[in-house]
C-alpha positions as CSV (number, residue, x, y, z in Angstrom):
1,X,-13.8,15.5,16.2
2,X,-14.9,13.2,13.1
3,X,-13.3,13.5,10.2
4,X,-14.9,12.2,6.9
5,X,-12.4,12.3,5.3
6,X,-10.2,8.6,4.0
7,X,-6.7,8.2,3.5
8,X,-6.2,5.5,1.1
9,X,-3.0,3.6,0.4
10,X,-3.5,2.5,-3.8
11,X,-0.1,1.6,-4.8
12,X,-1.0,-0.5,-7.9
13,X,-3.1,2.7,-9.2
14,X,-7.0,1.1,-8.8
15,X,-8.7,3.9,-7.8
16,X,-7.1,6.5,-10.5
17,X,-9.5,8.4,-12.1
18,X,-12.3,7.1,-9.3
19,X,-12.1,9.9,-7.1
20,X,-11.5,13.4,-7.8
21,X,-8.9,15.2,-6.7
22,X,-9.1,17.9,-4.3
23,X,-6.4,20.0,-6.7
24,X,-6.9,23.1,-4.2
25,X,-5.4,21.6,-1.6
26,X,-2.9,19.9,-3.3
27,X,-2.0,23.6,-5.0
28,X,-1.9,24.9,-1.5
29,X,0.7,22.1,-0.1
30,X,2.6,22.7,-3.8
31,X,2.7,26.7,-2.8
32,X,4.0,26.0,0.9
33,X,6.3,23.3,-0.2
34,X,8.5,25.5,-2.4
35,X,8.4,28.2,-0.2
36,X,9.8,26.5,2.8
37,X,13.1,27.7,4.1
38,X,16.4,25.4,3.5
39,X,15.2,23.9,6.8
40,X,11.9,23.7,7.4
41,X,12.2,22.3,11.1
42,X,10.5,18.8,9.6
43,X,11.2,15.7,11.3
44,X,12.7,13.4,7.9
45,X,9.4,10.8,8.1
46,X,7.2,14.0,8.1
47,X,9.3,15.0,4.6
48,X,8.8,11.8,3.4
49,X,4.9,11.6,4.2
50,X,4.7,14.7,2.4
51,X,6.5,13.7,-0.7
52,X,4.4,10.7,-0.8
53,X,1.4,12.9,-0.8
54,X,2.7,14.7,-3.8
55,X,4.0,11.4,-5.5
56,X,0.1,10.6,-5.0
57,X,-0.9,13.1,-6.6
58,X,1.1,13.4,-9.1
59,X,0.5,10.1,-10.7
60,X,-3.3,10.4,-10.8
61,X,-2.9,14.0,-12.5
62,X,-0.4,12.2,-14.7
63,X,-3.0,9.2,-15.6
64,X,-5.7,12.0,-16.6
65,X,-2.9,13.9,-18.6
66,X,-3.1,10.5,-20.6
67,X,-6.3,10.3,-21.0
68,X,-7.3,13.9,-22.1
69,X,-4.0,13.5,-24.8
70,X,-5.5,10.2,-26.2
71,X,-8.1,13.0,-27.1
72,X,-5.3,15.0,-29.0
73,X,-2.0,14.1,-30.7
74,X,0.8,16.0,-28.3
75,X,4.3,15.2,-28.9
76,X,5.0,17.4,-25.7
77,X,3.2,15.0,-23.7
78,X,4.9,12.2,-24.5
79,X,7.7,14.1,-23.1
80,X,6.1,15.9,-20.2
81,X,4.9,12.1,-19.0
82,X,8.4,10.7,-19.8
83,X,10.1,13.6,-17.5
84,X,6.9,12.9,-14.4
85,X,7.7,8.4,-14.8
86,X,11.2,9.3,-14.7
87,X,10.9,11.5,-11.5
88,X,8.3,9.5,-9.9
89,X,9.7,6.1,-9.9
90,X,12.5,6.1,-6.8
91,X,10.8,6.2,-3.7
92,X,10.4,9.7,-2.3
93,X,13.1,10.3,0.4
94,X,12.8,12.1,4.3
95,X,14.4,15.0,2.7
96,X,13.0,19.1,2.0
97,X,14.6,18.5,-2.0
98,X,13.0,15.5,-2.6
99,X,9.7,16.8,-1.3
100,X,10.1,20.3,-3.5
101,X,10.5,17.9,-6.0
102,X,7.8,16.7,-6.3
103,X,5.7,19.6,-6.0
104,X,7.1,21.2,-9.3
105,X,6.2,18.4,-11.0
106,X,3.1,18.2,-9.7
107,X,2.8,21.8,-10.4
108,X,3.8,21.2,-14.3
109,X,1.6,18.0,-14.5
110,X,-1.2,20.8,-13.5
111,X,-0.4,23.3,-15.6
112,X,0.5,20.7,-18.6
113,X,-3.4,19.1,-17.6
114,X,-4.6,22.7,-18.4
115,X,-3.3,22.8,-21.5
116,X,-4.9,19.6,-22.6
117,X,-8.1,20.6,-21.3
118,X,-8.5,24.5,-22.4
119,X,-11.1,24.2,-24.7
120,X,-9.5,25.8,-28.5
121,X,-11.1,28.9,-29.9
122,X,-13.1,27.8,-33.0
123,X,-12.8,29.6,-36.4
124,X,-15.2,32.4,-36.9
Protein backbone atom coordinates (compact mmCIF):
# COMPACT_ATOMS: atom_id res chain seq x y z
CA UNK A 1 0.00 0.00 0.00
CA UNK A 2 1.17 3.70 -0.93
CA UNK A 3 1.11 6.08 1.47
CA UNK A 4 1.20 9.84 0.44
CA UNK A 5 1.94 10.79 3.19
CA UNK A 6 5.95 12.48 4.22
CA UNK A 7 7.58 12.37 7.33
CA UNK A 8 9.93 15.09 7.49
CA UNK A 9 12.85 15.57 9.94
CA UNK A 10 13.06 19.90 10.31
CA UNK A 11 15.09 20.42 13.32
CA UNK A 12 16.19 24.00 12.65
CA UNK A 13 12.28 24.89 12.24
CA UNK A 14 12.20 25.71 8.11
CA UNK A 15 9.17 24.43 7.21
CA UNK A 16 7.06 26.12 10.36
CA UNK A 17 4.12 27.67 9.22
CA UNK A 18 4.57 25.90 5.54
CA UNK A 19 2.46 23.09 6.03
CA UNK A 20 -0.58 22.76 8.04
CA UNK A 21 -1.08 20.85 10.63
CA UNK A 22 -3.22 17.90 10.78
CA UNK A 23 -4.41 19.22 14.55
CA UNK A 24 -7.05 16.17 14.48
CA UNK A 25 -4.75 13.80 14.60
CA UNK A 26 -2.49 15.28 16.71
CA UNK A 27 -5.72 15.85 19.30
CA UNK A 28 -6.36 12.22 18.81
CA UNK A 29 -2.55 10.98 19.82
CA UNK A 30 -2.95 13.94 22.74
CA UNK A 31 -6.36 12.02 23.91
CA UNK A 32 -4.67 8.42 23.78
CA UNK A 33 -1.52 9.63 25.27
CA UNK A 34 -2.91 10.78 28.57
CA UNK A 35 -5.12 8.06 28.88
CA UNK A 36 -2.63 5.33 28.71
CA UNK A 37 -2.21 3.09 31.73
CA UNK A 38 1.08 3.58 33.97
CA UNK A 39 2.48 1.04 31.49
CA UNK A 40 1.41 1.11 28.33
CA UNK A 41 3.38 -2.06 27.08
CA UNK A 42 5.67 0.49 24.75
CA UNK A 43 8.97 -0.48 23.87
CA UNK A 44 11.13 2.95 25.29
CA UNK A 45 12.21 3.99 21.40
CA UNK A 46 8.46 3.71 20.56
CA UNK A 47 7.87 6.34 23.76
CA UNK A 48 10.44 8.41 22.52
CA UNK A 49 9.17 8.45 18.75
CA UNK A 50 6.08 9.56 20.10
CA UNK A 51 7.26 12.28 22.24
CA UNK A 52 9.13 13.58 19.35
CA UNK A 53 5.97 13.68 17.38
CA UNK A 54 4.36 15.83 20.09
CA UNK A 55 7.72 17.92 20.57
CA UNK A 56 6.98 18.49 16.68
CA UNK A 57 4.00 19.59 17.10
CA UNK A 58 4.16 21.51 19.68
CA UNK A 59 6.76 23.87 18.36
CA UNK A 60 4.97 24.68 15.15
CA UNK A 61 1.65 25.39 17.24
CA UNK A 62 3.95 27.36 19.41
CA UNK A 63 5.48 29.48 16.34
CA UNK A 64 1.74 30.32 15.14
CA UNK A 65 0.88 31.22 18.92
CA UNK A 66 3.62 33.96 18.03
CA UNK A 67 2.44 35.03 15.31
CA UNK A 68 -1.37 35.45 15.94
CA UNK A 69 -0.09 37.41 19.46
CA UNK A 70 2.15 39.80 17.41
CA UNK A 71 -1.55 40.57 16.31
CA UNK A 72 -2.51 41.32 19.97
CA UNK A 73 -0.64 42.50 23.16
CA UNK A 74 -0.92 39.15 25.67
CA UNK A 75 1.08 39.20 28.71
CA UNK A 76 -0.21 35.47 29.18
CA UNK A 77 1.52 34.58 26.16
CA UNK A 78 4.68 35.62 26.91
CA UNK A 79 4.27 33.27 29.69
CA UNK A 80 2.36 30.43 28.07
CA UNK A 81 5.53 30.42 25.36
CA UNK A 82 8.04 30.80 28.27
CA UNK A 83 6.40 27.53 30.14
CA UNK A 84 6.24 25.44 26.16
CA UNK A 85 10.53 26.71 25.44
CA UNK A 86 11.14 25.63 28.87
CA UNK A 87 9.42 22.17 28.41
CA UNK A 88 10.50 21.65 24.91
CA UNK A 89 14.16 22.20 25.07
CA UNK A 90 15.61 18.66 26.68
CA UNK A 91 15.33 16.09 24.32
CA UNK A 92 12.17 13.97 24.87
CA UNK A 93 13.13 10.74 26.67
CA UNK A 94 11.90 6.67 25.91
CA UNK A 95 9.60 7.19 28.84
CA UNK A 96 5.28 7.19 29.19
CA UNK A 97 5.89 10.82 31.50
CA UNK A 98 7.87 12.36 29.21
CA UNK A 99 5.60 11.46 26.39
CA UNK A 100 2.27 12.66 28.51
CA UNK A 101 4.24 15.50 28.79
CA UNK A 102 4.26 16.66 25.98
CA UNK A 103 0.84 16.12 25.05
CA UNK A 104 -0.53 18.63 27.78
CA UNK A 105 1.42 21.01 26.50
CA UNK A 106 0.59 20.50 23.31
CA UNK A 107 -2.97 20.40 24.43
CA UNK A 108 -2.52 24.01 26.16
CA UNK A 109 -0.52 25.38 23.20
CA UNK A 110 -4.02 24.42 21.34
CA UNK A 111 -6.24 25.69 23.56
CA UNK A 112 -3.98 28.88 24.27
CA UNK A 113 -3.93 29.08 20.01
CA UNK A 114 -7.73 29.28 20.35
CA UNK A 115 -7.72 31.94 22.43
CA UNK A 116 -5.67 34.05 20.22
CA UNK A 117 -7.66 33.29 17.26
CA UNK A 118 -11.50 33.50 18.65
CA UNK A 119 -12.60 36.28 16.83
CA UNK A 120 -13.95 39.15 19.85
CA UNK A 121 -17.62 40.12 19.88
CA UNK A 122 -17.80 43.72 18.58
CA UNK A 123 -19.78 46.42 20.45
CA UNK A 124 -23.39 46.76 19.35
Amino acid sequence: MNSTHVALYDPEGHLNGELPLDRATHERMVKAVLGWPADPGLRPADLEQIALHLKGAAHVVADDIRHAAAQLTDDHTARTLAEAQHHLAPAPQGTVRCAQSHAHLLRTLYEHLDHLTEPTPKNL
